[in-house]
Backbone as a ProteinNet text record, in pm:
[ID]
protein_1_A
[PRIMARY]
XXXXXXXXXXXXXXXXXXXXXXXXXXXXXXXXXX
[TERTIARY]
-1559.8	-1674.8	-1694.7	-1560.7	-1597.9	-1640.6	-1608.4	-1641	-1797.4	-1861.5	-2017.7	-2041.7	-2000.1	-2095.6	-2045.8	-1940.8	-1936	-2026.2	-2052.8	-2165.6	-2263.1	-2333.6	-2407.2	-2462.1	-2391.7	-2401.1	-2409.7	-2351.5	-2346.4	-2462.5	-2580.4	-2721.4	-2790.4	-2851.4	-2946	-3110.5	-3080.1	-3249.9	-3207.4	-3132.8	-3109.9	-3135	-3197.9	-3173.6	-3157.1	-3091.3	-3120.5	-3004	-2922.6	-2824.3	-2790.2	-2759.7	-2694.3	-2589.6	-2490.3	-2365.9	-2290.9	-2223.5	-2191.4	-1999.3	-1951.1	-1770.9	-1744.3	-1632.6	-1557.8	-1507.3	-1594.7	-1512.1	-1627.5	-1714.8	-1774.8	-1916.1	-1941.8	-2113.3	-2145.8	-2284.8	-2327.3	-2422.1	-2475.3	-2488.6	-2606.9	-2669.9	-2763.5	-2808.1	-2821.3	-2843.6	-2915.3	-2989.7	-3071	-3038.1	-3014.5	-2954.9	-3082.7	-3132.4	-3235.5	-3088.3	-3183.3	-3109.5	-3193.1	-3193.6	-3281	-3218.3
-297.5	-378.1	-496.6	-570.5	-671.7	-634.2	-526.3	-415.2	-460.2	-386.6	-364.6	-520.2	-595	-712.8	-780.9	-808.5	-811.6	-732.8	-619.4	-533.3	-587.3	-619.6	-669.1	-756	-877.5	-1026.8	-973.6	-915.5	-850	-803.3	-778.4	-765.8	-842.1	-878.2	-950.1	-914.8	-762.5	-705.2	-705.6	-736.4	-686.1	-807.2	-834.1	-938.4	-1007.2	-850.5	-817.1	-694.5	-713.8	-664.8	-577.7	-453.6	-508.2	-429.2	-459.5	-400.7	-368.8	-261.3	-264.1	-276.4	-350.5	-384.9	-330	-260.7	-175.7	-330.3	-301.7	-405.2	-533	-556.6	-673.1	-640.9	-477.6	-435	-460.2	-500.5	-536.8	-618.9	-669.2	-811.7	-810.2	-869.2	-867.6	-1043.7	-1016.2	-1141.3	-1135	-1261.1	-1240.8	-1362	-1287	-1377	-1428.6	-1547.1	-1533.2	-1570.1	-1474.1	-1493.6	-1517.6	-1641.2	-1611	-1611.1
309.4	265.3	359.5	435.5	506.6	653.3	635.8	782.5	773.9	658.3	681.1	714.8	635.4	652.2	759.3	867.6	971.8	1062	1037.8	1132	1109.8	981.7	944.4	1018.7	1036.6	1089.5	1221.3	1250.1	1427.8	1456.5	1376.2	1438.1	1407.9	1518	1523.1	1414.1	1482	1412.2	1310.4	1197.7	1084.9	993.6	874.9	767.9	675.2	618.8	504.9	514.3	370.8	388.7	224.9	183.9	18.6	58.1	-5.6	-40.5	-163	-132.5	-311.5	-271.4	-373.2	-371.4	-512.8	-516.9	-580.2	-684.7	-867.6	-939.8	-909.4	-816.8	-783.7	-818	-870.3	-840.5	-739.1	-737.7	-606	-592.5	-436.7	-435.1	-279	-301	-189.8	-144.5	13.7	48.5	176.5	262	316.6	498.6	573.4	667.4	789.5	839.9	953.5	1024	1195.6	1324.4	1403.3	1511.6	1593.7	1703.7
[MASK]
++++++++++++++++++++++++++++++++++

């Protein structure tokens, strides 16, 4: 899970993310990069 959201953060084009954690449900959040 910290995998994805490290990849996550690792793009630029990306900004918008959801993930789901085992026990945590899941959780969405919204990153700007410029």
């Amino acid at each position: 899970a910290e995998a994805q959201i490290q990849k996550f953060l690792a793009n630029p084009n990306t900004d918008f993310v959801d993930a789901r954690f085992g026990g945590h449900g899941c959780f969405a959040f919204r990153v700007r990069r410029n």
